[in-house]
MOPAC internal coordinates of N, CA, C and O (Angstrom, degrees):
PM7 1SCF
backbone

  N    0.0000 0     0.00 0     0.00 0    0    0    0
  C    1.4612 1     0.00 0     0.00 0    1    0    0
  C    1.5289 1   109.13 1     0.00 0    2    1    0
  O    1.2310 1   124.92 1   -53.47 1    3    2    1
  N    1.2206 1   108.16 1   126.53 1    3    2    1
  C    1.7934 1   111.74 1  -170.28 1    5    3    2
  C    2.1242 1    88.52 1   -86.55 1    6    5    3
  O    1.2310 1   133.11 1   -14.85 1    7    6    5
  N    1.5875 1    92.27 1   165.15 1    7    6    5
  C    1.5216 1    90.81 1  -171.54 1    9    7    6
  C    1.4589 1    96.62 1  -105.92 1   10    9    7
  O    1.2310 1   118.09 1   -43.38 1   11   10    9
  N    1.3738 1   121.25 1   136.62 1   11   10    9
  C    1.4958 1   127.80 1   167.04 1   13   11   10
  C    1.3410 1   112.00 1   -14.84 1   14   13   11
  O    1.2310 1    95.66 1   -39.68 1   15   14   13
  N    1.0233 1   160.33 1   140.32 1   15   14   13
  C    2.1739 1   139.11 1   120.76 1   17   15   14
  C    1.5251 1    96.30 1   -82.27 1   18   17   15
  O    1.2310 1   137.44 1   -19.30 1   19   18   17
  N    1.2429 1    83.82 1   160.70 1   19   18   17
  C    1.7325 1   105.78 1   170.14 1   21   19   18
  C    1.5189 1   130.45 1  -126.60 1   22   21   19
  O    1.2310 1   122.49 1   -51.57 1   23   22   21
  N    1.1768 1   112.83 1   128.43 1   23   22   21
  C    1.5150 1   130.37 1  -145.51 1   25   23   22
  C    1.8493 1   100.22 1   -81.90 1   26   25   23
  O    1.2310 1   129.49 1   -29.20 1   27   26   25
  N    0.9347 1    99.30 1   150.80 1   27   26   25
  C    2.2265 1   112.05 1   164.01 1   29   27   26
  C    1.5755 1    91.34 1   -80.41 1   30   29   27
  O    1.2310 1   131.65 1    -5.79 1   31   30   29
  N    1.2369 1    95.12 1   174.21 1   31   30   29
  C    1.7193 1   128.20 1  -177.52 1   33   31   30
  C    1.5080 1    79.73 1   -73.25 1   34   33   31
  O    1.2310 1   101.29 1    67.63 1   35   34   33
  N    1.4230 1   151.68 1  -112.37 1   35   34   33
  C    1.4239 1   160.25 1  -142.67 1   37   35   34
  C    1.6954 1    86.73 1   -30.49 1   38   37   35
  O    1.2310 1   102.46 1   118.37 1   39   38   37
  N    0.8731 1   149.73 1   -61.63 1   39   38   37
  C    1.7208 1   142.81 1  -138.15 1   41   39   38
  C    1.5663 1    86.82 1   -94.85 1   42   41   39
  O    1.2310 1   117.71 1   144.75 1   43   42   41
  N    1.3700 1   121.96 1   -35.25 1   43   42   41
  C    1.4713 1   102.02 1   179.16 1   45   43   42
  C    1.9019 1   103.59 1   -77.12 1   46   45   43
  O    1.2310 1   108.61 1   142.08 1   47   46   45
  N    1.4490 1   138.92 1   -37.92 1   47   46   45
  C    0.7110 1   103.42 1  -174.42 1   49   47   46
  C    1.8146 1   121.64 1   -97.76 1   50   49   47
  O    1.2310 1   120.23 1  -171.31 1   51   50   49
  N    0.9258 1   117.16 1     8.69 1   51   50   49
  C    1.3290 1   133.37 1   150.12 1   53   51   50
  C    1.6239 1   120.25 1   -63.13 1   54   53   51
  O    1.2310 1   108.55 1   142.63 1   55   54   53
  N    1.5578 1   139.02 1   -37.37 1   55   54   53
  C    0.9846 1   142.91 1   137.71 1   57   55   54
  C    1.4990 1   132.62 1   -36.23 1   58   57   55
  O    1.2310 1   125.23 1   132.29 1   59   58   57
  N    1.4257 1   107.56 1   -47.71 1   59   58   57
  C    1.6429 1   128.14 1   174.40 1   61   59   58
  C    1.2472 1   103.83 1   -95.97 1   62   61   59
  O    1.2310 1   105.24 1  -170.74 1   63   62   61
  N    1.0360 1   144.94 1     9.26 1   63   62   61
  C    1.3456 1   132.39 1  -152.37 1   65   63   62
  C    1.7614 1   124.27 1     6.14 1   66   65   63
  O    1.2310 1   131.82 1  -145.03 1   67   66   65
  N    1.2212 1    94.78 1    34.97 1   67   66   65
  C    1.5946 1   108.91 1  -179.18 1   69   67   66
  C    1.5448 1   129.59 1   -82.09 1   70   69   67
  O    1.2310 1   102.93 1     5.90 1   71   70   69
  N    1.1413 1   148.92 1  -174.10 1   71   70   69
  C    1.5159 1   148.79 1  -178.32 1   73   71   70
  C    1.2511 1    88.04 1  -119.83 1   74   73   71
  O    1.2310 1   131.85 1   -23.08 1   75   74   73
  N    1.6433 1    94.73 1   156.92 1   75   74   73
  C    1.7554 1   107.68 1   169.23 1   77   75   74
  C    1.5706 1   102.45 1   -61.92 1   78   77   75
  O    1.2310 1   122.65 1   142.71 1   79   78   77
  N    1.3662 1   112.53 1   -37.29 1   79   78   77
  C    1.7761 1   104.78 1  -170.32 1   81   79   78
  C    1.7707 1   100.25 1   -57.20 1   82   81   79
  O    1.2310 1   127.50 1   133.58 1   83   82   81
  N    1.3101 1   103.18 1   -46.42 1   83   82   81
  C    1.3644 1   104.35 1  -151.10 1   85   83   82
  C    1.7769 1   103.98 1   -65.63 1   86   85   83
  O    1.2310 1   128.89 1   148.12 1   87   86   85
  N    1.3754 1   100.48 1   -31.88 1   87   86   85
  C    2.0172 1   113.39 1  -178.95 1   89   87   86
  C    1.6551 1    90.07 1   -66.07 1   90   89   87
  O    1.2310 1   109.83 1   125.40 1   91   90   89
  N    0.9212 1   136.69 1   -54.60 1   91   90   89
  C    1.4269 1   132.31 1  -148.21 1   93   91   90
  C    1.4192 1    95.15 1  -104.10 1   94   93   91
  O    1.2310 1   109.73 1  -148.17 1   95   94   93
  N    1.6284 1   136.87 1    31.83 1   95   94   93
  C    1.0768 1   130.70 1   145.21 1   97   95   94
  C    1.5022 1   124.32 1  -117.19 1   98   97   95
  O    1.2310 1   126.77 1   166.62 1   99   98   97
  N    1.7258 1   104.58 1   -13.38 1   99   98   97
  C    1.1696 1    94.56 1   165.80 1  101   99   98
  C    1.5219 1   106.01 1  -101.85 1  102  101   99
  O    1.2310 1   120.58 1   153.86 1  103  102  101
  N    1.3031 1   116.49 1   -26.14 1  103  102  101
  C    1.5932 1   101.27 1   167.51 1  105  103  102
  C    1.6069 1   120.71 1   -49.92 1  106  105  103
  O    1.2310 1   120.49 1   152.37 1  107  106  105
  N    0.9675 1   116.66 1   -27.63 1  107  106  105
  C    1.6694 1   122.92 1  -172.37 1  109  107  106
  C    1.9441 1    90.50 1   -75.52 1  110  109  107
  O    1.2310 1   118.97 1   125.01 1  111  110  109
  N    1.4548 1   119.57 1   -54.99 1  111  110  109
  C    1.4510 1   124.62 1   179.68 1  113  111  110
  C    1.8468 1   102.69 1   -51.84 1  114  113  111
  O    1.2310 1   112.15 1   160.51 1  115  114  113
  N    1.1767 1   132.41 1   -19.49 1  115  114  113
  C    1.2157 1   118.45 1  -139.91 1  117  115  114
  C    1.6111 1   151.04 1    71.85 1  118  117  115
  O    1.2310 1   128.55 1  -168.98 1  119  118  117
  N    1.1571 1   101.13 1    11.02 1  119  118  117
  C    1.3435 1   145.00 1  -150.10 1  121  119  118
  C    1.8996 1   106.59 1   -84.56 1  122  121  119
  O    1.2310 1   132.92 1   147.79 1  123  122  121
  N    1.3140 1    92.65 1   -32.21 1  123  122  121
  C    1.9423 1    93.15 1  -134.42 1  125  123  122
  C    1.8744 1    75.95 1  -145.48 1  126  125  123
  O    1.2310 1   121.03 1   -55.04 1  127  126  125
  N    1.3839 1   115.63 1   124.96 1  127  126  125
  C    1.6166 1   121.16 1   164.45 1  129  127  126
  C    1.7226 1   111.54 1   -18.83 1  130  129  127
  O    1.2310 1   116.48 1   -42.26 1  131  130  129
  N    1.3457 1   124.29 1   137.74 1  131  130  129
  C    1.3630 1   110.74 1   169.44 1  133  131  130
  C    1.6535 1   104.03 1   -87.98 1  134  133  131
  O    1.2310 1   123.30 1    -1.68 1  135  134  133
  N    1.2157 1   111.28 1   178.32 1  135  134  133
  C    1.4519 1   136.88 1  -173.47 1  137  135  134
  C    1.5617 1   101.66 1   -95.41 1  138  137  135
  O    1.2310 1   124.39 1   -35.74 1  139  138  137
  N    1.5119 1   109.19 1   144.26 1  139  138  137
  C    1.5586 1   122.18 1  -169.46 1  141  139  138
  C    1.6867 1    84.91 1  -124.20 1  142  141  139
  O    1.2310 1   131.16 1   -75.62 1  143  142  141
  N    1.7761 1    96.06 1   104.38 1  143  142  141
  C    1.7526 1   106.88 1   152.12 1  145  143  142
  C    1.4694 1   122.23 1   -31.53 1  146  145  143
  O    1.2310 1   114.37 1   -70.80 1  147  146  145
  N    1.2628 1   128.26 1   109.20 1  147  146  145
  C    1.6515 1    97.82 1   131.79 1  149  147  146
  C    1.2168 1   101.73 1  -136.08 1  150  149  147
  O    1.2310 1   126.03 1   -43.24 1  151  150  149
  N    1.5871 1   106.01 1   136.76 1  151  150  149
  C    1.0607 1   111.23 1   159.17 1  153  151  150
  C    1.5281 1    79.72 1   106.34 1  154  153  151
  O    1.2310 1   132.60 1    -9.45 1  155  154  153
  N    2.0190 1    93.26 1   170.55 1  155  154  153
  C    1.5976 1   106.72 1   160.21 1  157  155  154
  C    0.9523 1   133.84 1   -63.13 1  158  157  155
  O    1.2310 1   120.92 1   154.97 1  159  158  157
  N    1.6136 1   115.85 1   -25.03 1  159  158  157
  C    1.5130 1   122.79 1   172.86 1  161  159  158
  C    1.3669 1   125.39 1  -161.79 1  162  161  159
  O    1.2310 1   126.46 1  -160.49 1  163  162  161
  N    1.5553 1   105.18 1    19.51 1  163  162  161
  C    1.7906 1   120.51 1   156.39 1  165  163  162
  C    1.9258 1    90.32 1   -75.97 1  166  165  163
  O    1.2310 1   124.09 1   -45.76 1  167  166  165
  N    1.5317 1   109.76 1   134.24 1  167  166  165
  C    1.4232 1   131.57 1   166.11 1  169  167  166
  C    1.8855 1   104.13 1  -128.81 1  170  169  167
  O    1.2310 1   114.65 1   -50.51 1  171  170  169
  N    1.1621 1   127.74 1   129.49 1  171  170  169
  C    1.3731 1   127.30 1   166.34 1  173  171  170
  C    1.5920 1   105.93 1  -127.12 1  174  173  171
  O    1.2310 1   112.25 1    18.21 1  175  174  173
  N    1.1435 1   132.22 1  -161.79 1  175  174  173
  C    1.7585 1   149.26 1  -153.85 1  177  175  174
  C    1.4078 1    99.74 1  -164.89 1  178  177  175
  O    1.2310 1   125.24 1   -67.28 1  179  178  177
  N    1.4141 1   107.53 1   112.72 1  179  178  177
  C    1.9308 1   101.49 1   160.10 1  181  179  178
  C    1.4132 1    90.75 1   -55.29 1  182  181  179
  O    1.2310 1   122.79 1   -31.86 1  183  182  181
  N    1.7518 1   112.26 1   148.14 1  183  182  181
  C    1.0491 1   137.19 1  -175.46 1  185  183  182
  C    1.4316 1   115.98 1  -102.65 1  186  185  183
  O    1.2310 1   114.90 1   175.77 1  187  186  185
  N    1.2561 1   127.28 1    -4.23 1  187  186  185
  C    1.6255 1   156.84 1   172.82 1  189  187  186
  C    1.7047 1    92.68 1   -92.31 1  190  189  187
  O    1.2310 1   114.57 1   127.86 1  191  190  189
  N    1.1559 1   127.90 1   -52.14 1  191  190  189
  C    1.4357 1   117.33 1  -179.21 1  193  191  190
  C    1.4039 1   104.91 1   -93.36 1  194  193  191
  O    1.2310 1   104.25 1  -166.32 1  195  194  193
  N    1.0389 1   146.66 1    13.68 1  195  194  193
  C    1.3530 1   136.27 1   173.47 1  197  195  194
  C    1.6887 1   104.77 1  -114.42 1  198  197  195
  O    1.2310 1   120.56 1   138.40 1  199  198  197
  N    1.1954 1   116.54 1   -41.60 1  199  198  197
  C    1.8034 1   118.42 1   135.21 1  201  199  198
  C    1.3350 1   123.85 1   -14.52 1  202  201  199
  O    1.2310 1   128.43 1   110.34 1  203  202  201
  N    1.1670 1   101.37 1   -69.66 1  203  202  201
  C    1.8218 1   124.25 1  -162.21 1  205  203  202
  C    2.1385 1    90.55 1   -71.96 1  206  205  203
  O    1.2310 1   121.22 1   140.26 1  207  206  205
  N    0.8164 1   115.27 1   -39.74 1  207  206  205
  C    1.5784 1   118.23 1  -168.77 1  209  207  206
  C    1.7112 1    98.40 1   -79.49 1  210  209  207
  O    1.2310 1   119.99 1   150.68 1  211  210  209
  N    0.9101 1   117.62 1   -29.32 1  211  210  209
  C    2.3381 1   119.44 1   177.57 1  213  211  210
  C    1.2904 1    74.15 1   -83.54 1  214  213  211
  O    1.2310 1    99.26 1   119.85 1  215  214  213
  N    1.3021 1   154.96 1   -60.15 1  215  214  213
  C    1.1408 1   146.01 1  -129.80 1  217  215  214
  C    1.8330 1    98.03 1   -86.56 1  218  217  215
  O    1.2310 1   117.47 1   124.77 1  219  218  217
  N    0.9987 1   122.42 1   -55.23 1  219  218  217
  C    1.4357 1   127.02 1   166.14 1  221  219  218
  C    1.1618 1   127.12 1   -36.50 1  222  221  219
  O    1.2310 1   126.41 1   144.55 1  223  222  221
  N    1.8894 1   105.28 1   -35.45 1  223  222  221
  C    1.3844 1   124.24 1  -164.01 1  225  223  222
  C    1.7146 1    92.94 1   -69.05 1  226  225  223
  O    1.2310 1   137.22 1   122.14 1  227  226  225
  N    1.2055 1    84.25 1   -57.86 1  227  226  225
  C    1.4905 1    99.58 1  -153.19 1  229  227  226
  C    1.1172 1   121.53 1   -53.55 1  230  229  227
  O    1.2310 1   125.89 1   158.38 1  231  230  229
  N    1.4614 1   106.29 1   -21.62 1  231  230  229
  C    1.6999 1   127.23 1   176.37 1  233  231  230
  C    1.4302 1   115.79 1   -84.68 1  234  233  231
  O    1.2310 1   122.62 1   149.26 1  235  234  233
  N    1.5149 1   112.59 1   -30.74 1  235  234  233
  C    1.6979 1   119.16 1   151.04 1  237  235  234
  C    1.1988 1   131.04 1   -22.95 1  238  237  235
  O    1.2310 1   124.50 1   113.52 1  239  238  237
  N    1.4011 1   108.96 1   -66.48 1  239  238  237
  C    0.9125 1   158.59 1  -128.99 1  241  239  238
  C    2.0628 1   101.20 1  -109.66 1  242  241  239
  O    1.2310 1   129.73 1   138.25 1  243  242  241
  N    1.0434 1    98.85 1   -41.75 1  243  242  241
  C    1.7236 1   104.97 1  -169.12 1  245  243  242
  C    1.1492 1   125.69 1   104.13 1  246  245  243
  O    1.2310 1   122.59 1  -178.11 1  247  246  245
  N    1.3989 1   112.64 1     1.89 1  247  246  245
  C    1.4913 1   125.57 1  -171.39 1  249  247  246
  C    1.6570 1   105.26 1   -77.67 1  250  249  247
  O    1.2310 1   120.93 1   -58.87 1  251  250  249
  N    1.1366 1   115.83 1   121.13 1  251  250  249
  C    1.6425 1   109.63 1   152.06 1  253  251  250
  C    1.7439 1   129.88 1   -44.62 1  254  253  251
  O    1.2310 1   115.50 1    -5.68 1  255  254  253
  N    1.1359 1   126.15 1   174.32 1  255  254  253
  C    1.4931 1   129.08 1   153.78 1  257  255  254
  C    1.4511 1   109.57 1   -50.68 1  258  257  255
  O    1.2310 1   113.89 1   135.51 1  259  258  257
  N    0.9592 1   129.17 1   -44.49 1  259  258  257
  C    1.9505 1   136.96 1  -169.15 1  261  259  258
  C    1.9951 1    89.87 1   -85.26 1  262  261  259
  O    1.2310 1   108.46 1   173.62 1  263  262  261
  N    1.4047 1   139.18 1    -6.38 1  263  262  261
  C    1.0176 1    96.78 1   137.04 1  265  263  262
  C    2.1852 1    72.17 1    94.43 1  266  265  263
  O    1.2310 1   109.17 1   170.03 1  267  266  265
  N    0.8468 1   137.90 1    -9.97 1  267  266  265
  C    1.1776 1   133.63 1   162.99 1  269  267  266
  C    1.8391 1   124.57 1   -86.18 1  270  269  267
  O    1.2310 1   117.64 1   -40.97 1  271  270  269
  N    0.7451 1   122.10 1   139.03 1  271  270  269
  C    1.8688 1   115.05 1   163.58 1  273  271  270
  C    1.2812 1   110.49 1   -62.45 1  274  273  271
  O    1.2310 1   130.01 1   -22.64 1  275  274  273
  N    1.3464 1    98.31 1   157.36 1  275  274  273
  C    1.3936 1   108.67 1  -179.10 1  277  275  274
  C    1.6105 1   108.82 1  -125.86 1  278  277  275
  O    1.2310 1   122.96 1   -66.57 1  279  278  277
  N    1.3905 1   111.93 1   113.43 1  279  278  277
  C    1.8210 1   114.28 1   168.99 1  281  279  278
  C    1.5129 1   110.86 1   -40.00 1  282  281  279
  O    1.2310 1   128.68 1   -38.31 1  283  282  281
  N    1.5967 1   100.89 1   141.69 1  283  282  281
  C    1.5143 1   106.22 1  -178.33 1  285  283  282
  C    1.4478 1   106.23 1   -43.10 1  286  285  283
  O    1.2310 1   114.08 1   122.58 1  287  286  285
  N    1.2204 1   128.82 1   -57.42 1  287  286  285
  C    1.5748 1   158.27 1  -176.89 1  289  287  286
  C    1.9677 1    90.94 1   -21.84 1  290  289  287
  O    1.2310 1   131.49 1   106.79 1  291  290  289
  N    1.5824 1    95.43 1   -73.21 1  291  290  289
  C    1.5508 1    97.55 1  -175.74 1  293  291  290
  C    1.5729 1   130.85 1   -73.39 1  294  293  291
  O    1.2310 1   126.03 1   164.07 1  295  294  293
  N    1.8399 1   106.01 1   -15.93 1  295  294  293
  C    1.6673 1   112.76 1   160.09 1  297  295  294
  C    1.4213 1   116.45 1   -68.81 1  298  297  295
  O    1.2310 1   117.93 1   139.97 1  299  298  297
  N    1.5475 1   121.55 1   -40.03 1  299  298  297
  C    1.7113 1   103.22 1  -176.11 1  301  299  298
  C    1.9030 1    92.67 1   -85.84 1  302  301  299
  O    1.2310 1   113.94 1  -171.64 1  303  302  301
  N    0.9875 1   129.08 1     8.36 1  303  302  301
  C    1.3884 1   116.42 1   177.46 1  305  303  302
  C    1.3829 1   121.22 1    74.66 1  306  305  303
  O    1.2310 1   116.15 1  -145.14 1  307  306  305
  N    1.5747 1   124.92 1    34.86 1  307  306  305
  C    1.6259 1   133.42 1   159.79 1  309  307  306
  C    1.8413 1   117.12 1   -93.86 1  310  309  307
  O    1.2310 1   133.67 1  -156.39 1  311  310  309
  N    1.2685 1    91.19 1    23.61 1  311  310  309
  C    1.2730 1    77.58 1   164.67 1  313  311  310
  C    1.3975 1   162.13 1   -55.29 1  314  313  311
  O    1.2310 1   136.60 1   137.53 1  315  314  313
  N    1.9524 1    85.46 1   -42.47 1  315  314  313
  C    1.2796 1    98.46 1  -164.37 1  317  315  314
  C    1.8827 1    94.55 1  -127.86 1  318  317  315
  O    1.2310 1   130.23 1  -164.35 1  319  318  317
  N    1.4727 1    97.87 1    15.65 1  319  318  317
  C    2.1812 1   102.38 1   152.85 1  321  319  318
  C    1.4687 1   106.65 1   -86.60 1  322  321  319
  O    1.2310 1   127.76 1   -30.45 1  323  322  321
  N    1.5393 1   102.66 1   149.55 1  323  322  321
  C    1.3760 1   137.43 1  -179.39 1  325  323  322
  C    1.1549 1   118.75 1   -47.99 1  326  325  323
  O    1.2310 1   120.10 1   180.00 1  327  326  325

């Protein structure tokens, strides 16, 4: 079992391509991984759950792993019938 790391604010929003408003509105919704304190004002993101959440997106969304769309044709899976 590999061990979590945990990401800075820049790698989470470089990952999501998100805004601080936009991270700290769905984190506040429940929405979006919460933030692991340390300290008075060090904040980081397990990086396995902030993964797993683009990864959700993307599947929302229709996106493959590679981050491409996918034609209706190849989401219900008729691709490759006659």
């Amino acid at each position: 079992m590999t061990e979590d790391q945990l990401i800075r604010r820049a790698q989470v929003y470089a990952k999501t391509g998100m805004t601080r408003y936009l991270v700290d509105l769905l984190e506040g919704a429940g929405e979006f991984p919460a933030r692991v304190r340390v300290g008075q004002r060090a904040v980081f993101w397990s990086q396995a759950e902030v993964d797993a959440f683009v990864e959700r997106t993307k599947q929302a969304r229709g996106l493959g792993s590679d981050g491409l769309r996918r034609s209706p044709i190849e989401e219900r899976g008729l691709g490759d019938q006659p």
